[in-house]
C-alpha positions in Angstrom: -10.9 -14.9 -30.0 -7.5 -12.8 -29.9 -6.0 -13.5 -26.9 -4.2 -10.4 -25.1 -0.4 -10.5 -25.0 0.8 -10.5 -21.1 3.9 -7.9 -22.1 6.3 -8.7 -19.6 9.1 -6.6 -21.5 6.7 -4.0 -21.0 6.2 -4.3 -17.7 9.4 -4.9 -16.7 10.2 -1.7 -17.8 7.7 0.5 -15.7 9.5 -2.0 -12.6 13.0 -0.9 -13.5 12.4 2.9 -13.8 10.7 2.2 -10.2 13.8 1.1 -9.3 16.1 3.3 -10.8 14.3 6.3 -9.0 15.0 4.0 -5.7 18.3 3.4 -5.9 19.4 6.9 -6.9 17.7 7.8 -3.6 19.9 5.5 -1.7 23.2 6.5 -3.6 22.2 10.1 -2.8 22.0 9.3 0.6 26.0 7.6 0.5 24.2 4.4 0.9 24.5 2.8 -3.0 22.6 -0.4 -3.9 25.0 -3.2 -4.4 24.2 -6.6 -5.4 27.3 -9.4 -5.8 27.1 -12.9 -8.0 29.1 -15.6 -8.0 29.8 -17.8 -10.8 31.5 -21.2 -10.4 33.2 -22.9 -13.4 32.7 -22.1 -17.5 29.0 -22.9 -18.0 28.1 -20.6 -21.1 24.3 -19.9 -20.4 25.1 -19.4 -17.1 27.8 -17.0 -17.5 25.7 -15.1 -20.4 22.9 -14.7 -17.7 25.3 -13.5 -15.5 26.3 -11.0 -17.3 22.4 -10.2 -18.5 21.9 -9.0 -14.5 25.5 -6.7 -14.2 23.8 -4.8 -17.2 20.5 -4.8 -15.5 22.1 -3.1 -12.7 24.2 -0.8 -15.0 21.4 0.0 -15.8 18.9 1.4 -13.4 22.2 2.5 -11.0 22.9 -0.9 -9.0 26.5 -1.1 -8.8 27.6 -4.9 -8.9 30.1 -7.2 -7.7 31.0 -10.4 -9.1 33.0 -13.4 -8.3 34.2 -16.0 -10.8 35.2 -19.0 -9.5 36.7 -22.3 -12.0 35.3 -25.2 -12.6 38.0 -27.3 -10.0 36.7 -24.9 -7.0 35.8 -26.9 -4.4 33.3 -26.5 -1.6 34.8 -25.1 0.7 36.2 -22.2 -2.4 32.4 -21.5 -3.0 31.8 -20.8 0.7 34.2 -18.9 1.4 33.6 -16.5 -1.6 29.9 -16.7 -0.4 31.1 -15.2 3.4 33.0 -12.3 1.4 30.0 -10.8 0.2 27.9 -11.7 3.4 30.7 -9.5 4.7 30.6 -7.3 2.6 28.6 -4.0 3.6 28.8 -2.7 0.1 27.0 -5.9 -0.8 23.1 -6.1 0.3 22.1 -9.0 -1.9 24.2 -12.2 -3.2 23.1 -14.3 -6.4 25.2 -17.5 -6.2 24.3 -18.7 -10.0 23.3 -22.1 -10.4 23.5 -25.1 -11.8 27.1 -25.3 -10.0 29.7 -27.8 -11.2 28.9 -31.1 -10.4 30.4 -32.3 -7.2 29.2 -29.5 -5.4 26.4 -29.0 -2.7 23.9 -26.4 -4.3 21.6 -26.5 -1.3 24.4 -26.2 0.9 25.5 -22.7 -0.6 22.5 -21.6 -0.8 22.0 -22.0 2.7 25.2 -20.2 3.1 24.0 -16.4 2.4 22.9 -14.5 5.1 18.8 -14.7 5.1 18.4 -11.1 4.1 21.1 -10.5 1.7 19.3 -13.5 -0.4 18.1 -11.8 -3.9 16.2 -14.7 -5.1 14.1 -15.2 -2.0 14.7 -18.7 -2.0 16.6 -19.2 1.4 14.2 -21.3 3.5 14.0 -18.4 6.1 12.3 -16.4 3.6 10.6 -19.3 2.0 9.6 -19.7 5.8 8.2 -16.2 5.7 5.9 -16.5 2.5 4.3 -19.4 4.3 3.7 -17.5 7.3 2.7 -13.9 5.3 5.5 -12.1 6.9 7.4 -9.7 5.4 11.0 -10.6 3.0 11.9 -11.2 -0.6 9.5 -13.2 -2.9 10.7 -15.2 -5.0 11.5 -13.2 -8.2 9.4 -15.4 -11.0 6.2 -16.1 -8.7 6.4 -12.5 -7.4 6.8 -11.4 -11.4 4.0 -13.6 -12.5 1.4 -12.2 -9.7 2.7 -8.2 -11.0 2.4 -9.4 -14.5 -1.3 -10.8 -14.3 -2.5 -7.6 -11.9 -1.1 -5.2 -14.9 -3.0 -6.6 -17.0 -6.3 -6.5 -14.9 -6.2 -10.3 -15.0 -9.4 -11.7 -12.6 -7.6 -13.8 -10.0 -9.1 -13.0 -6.5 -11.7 -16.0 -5.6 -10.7 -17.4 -9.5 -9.5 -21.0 -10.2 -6.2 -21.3 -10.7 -4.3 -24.5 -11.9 -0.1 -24.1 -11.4 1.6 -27.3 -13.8 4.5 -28.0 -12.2 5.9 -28.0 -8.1 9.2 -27.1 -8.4 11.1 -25.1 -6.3 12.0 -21.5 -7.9 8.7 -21.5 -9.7 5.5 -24.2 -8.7 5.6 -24.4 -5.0 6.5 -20.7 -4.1 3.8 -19.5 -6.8 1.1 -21.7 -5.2 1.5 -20.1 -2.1 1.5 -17.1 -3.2 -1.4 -17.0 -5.6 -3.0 -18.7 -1.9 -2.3 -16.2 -0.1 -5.1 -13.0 1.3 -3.4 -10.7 -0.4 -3.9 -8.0 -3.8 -3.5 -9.8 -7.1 -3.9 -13.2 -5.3 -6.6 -14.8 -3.2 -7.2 -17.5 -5.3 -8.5 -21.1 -5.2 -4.8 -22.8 -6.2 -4.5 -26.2 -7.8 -1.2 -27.7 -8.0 -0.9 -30.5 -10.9 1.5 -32.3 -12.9 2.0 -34.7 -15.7 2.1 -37.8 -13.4 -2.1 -36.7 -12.7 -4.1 -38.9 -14.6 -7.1 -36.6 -15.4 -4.3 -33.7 -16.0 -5.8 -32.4 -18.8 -9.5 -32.1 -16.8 -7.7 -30.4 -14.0 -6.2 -27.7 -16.5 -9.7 -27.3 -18.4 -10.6 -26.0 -15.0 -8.5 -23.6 -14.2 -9.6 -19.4 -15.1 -5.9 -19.0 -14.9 -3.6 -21.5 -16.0 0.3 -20.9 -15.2 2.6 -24.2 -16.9 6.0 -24.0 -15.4 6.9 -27.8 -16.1 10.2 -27.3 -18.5 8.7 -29.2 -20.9 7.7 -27.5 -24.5 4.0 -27.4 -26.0 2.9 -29.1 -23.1 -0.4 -26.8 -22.6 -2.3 -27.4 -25.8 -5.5 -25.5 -27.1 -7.6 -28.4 -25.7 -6.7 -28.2 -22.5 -7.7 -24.4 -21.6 -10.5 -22.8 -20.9 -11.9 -20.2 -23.7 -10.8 -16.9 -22.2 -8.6 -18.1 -19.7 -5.2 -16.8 -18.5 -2.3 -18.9 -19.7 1.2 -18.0 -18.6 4.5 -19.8 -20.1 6.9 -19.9 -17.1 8.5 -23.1 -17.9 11.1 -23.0 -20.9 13.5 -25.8 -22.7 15.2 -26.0 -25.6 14.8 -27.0 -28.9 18.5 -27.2 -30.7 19.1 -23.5 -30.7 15.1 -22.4 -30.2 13.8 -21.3 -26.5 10.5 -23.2 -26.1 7.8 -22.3 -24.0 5.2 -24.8 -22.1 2.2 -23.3 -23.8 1.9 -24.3 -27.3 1.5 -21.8 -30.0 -2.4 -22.3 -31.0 -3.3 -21.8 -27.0 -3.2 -18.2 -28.5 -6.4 -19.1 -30.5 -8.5 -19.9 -27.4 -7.0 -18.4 -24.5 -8.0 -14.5 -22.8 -4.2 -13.3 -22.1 -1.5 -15.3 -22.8 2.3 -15.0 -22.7 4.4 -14.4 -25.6 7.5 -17.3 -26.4 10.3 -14.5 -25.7 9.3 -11.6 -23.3 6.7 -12.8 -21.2 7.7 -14.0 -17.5 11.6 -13.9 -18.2 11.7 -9.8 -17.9 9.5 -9.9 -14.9 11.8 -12.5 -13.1 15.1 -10.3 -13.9 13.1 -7.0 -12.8 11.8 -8.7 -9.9 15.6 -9.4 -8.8 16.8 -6.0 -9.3 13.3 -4.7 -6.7 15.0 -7.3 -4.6 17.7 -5.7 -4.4 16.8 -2.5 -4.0 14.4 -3.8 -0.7 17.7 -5.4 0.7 19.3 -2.4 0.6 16.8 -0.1 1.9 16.4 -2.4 4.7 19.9 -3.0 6.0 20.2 1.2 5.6 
């Protein structure tokens, strides 16, 4: 079997020219997208990924605004640049990147930005609103692994699916999501993790198996289903080498499947940028 690649740098694209045509709309209407970050202390990934979304917004006509804060800012610092762009009316979405320095309340300045300028959809208002079906931003990896499975006319309404891994940005939100009455989802959602003891049965079960556990080559050939689904949304690193979940001979038995590099990591940056287009067009 030769599994078909899930192309999220594909996909990803078709998003961004849907967004570009969006927020030149807006511009030409005086009302231009804007999205601010703020970046506390020297963190290299986290500045490089930083800088990964300014050119993403360069790119399809977001203009962006960024704050860079070092690493002796204190609480209070981080708060106070968060209430600039929530005052901001050039600014319709704020990204405060994380992991901040340590010393520093994450969940506290993330509760800080306004409900609807929140680009990641992770405020628990929103959160709030996913669980109750009402309208707001998704979270931008679950929402880009649902648009990533429905281009590729991946079966999931009424399918098994098993989610490895409950964390906050990825596990939890996706569950929900995939849960949820809705196109592209409306499935029968298992939520697992390594501390299961029949793990392995509980993946072999799943039509549609989505690992977002951090930890590499954890979804091996055995564990899946012939022709099932497998996304990689979980990544660590190997010295220098970005590892996926989903080890490399899943390819051999699986239906779709995720590439290592350009899978669910284009979706989640497009999905951001469609969030922040939909923050703008609301507060218009």
């Amino acid at each position: 079997m030769v599994a078909t690649l899930l192309d999220g740098q594909a996909v990803a694209g078709r998003i961004k020219m849907e967004v570009a045509d969006r927020a030149h709309r807006m511009a030409a209407l005086g009302r231009p997208v804007g999205l601010g970050t703020i970046l506390v202390g020297d963190d290299g990934p986290s500045a490089k990924y930083v800088a990964m979304k300014h050119a993403d917004c360069a790119e399809v006509g977001i203009r962006s605004a960024h704050l860079s804060l070092g690493a002796d800012a204190t609480q209070a610092d981080v708060e106070s640049a968060i209430d600039s762009l929530n005052d901001d009316p050039s600014v319709q979405s704020i990204l405060v990147q994380l992991p901040l320095p340590a010393g520093l309340n994450e969940e506290q300045a993330l509760l800080r930005v306004h409900p609807d300028k929140d680009v990641d959809g992770l405020h628990p208002v929103n959160l709030g609103r996913l669980v109750m079906g009402a309208p707001g931003p998704l979270p931008c990896t679950p929402a880009g692994i649902v648009e990533l499975l429905a281009s590729f006319d991946v079966p999931v309404e009424g399918r098994r699916v098993v989610v490895i891994g409950r964390g906050l940005t990825i596990g939890r939100p996706l569950a929900l999501l995939l849960a949820m009455k809705r196109p592209g989802c409306n499935a029968a959602v298992t939520v697992v993790h390594t501390g299961v003891a029949d793990f392995a049965d509980i993946v072999r079960e799943g039509d549609v198996v989505i690992a977002a556990a951090g930890r590499a080559g954890l979804v091996t050939r055995e564990m899946v289903k012939p022709g099932a689904a497998v996304v990689g949304a979980g990544t660590s690193w190997q010295g220098t080498r970005l590892m996926s979940d989903v080890a490399d001979d899943v390819a051999d038995v699986a239906g779709w499947i995720t590439p290592r590099l350009g899978g669910v990591g284009p979706m989640t940056r497009a999905m951001l940028l469609r969030n922040a287009v939909l923050a703008a067009e609301k507060l218009a």
